[in-house]
C-alpha positions in Angstrom: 65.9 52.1 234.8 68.1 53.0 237.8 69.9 56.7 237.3 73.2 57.5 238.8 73.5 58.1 242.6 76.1 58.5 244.9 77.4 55.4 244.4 80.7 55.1 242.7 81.2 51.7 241.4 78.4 49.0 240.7 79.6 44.9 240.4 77.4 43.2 237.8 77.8 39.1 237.8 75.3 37.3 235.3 74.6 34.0 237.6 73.0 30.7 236.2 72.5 28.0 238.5 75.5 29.6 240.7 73.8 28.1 244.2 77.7 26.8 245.4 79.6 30.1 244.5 77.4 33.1 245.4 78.1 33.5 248.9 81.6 32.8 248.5 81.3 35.4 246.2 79.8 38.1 247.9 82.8 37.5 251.0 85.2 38.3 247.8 83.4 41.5 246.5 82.9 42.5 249.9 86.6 42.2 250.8 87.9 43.7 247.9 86.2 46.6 248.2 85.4 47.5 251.7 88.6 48.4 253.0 89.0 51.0 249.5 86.4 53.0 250.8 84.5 53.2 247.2 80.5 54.1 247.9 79.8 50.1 245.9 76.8 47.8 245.4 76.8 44.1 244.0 74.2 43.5 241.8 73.7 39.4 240.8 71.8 38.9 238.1 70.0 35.8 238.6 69.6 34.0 234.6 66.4 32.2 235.4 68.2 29.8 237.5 66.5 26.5 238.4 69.0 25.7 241.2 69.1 28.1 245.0 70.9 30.8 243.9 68.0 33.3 244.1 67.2 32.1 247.7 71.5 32.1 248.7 71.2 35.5 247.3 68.2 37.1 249.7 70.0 35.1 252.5 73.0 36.9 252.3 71.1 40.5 251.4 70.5 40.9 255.5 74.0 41.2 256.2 75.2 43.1 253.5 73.5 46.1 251.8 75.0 46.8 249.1 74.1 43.7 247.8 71.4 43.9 245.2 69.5 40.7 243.2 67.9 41.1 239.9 66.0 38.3 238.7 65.1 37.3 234.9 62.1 35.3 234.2 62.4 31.7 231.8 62.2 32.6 228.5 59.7 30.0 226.2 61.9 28.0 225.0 63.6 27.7 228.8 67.1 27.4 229.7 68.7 31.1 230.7 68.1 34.6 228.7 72.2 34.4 227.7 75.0 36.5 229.5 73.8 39.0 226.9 70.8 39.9 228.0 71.5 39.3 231.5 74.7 42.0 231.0 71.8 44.4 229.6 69.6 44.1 232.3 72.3 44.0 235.2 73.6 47.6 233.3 70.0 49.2 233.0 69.6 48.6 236.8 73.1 49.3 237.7 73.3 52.9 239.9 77.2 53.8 240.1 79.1 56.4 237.6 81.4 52.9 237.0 80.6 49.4 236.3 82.6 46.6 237.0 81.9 42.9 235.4 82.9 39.5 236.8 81.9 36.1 236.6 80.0 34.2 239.2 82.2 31.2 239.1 84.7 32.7 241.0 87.2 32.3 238.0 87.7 36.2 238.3 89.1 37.4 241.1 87.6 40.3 242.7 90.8 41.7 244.5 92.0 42.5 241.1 89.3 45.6 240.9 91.1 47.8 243.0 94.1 48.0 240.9 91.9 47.9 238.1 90.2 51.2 239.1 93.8 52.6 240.0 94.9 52.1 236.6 92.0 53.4 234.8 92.2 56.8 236.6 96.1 56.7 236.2 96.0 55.9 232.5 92.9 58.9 232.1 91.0 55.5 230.1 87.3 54.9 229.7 88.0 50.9 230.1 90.4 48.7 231.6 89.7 45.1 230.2 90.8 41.6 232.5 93.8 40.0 230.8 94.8 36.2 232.0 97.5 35.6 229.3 100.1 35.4 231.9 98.3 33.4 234.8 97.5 29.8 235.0 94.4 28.3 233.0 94.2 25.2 235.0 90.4 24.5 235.4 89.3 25.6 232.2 88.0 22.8 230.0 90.2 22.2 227.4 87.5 23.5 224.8 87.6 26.4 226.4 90.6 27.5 225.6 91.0 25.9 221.9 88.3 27.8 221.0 89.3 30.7 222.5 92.6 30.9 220.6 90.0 30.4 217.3 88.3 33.5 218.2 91.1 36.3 218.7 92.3 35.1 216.0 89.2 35.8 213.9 88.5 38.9 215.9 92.1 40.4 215.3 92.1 39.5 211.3 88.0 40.3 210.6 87.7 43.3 213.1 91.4 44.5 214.4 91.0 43.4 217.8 93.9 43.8 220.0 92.8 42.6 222.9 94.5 39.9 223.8 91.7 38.2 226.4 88.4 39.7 225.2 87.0 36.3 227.0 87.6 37.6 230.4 84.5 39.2 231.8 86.6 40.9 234.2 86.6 44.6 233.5 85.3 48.0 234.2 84.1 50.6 232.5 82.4 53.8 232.2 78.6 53.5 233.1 78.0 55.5 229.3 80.1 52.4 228.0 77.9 49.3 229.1 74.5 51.7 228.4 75.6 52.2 224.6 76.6 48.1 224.7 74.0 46.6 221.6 73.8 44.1 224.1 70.2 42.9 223.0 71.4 41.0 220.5 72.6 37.3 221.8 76.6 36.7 222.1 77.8 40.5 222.1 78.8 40.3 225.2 81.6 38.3 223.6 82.5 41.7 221.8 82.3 44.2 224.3 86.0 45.5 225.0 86.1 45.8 220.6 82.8 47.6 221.1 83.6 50.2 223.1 87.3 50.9 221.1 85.1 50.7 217.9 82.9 53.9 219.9 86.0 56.2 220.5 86.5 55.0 224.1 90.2 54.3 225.6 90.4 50.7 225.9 93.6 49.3 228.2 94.3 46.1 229.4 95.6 44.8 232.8 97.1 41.5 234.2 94.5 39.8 236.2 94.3 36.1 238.4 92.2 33.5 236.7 91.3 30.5 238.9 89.5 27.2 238.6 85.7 27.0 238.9 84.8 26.9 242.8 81.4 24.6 242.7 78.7 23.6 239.6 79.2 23.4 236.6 80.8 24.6 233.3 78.8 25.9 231.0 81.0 24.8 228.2 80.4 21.5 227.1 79.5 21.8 223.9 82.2 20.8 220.8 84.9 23.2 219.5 83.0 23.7 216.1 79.1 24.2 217.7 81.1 27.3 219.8 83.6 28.5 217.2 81.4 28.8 213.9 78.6 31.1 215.5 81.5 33.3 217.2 83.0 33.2 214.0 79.7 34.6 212.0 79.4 37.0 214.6 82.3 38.8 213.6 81.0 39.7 210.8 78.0 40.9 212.6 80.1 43.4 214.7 81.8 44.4 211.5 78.9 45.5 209.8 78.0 47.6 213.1 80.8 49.6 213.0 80.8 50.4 209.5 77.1 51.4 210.1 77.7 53.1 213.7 77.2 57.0 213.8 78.0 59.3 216.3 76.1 63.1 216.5 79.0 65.5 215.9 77.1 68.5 218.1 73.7 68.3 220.0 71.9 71.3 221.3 68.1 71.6 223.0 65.8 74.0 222.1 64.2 76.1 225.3 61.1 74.5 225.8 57.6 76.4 225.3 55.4 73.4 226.9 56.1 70.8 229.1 55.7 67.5 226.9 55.2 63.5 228.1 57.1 60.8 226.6 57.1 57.0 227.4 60.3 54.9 226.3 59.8 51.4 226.2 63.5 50.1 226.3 63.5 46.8 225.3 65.0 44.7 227.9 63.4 41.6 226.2 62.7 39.4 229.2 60.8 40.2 232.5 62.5 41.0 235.7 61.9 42.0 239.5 64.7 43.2 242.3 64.8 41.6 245.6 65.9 44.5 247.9 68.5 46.8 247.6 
């Protein structure tokens, strides 16, 4: 696990099978953020892709160091590890005192972070979360965004949820935020902005673009009912977390007498290696 350095912000984009968006992605995280002067790095996680994006990615590493790839291995049963996992993993590795999250579709627009990171340290918040509400959702599929209307609605009546576009993975957030995220545990990343308010955090929300997919292919093709049901049940999951969640009121250390070893085995739950960076 990477510690903090002296960079500020680190970009995390889950990517699976991304081959006709990442380099057009990297020109928008690089334009964004260059001219702010932020110390950043750009870390693509690569979901076991089967497609070029792991090779577009090293291609494009040469010109641009603060680009970073982090690639998962194919689990048994194939397909990816889940934006889940891939959010975990991206997190563990991530090096700046903020992380901001994105898409690899080039839905999110990255020249919305700046005013994202103005906002946060304007507002004093621990997390400013992506809201499209007011933009155009041309692109999306239509089951998309059906069953997106199913799930704030379950979210605001079974867990208070106020966010009004928890399905925009544009956000960023303290780097104690995405560490604490149970995000070993598959769809959560679907709950992260309720998460972090359920954890004491200040949780705001800001008016960002939302455009249609740039190259591939969606990833939602399934039926309104295979999506909506197990979001649905996993409400109940993040309910049952809250009411279960406990926070240390005080925490001291005791001087130590003898220097002691300990190994931590954290989990990740699928292999990985870094290319570079």
């Amino acid at each position: 696990m990477e510690g903090p350095t002296d960079t500020t912000l680190s970009v995390v984009a889950p990517a699976h099978n991304e081959e006709g968006n990442v380099e057009a992605l990297v020109k928008a995280v690089g334009d964004a953020l260059t001219p702010t002067g932020i110390p950043f790095e750009f870390l693509i996680v690569d979901d076991a892709s089967t497609d070029q994006t792991a090779a577009r990615v090293q291609d494009l590493q040469a010109a641009h160091p603060w680009l970073r790839l982090i690639s998962l291995g194919r689990p048994a049963a194939g397909g990816g590890n889940g934006q889940s996992i891939a959010f975990k993993v991206g997190f563990a590795r991530a090096r700046g005192a903020l992380i901001a999250v994105l898409d690899a579709d080039l839905q999110n627009d990255p020249a919305d972070l700046p005013a994202m990171l103005e906002l946060m340290q304007a507002e004093n918040a621990d997390f400013v979360q992506g809201d499209r509400s007011a933009a155009r959702r041309q692109g999306d599929a239509w089951v998309r965004q059906v069953t997106s209307v199913i799930g704030r609605m379950s979210r605001r009546i079974i867990l208070g949820d106020q966010v009004r576009d928890t399905g925009c993975s544009l956000r960023v957030m303290k780097r104690e935020i995405a560490l604490r995220l149970p995000l070993e545990f598959k769809g959560m990343h679907r709950f992260i902005p309720v998460t972090a308010s359920q954890m004491g955090y200040k949780v705001i929300q800001m008016p960002v673009s939302h455009h249609p997919r740039h190259a591939g292919e969606t990833k939602y093709g399934m039926g309104i009912l295979p999506r909506a049901i197990p979001g649905f049940i996993d409400c109940f999951a993040v309910r049952w977390m809250r009411a279960r969640r406990r926070h240390p009121v005080s925490v001291t250390e005791a001087p130590m007498e003898a220097e002691v070893e300990v190994s931590i085995d954290v989990g990740l739950g699928a292999p990985l290696r870094e290319h570079g960076g």
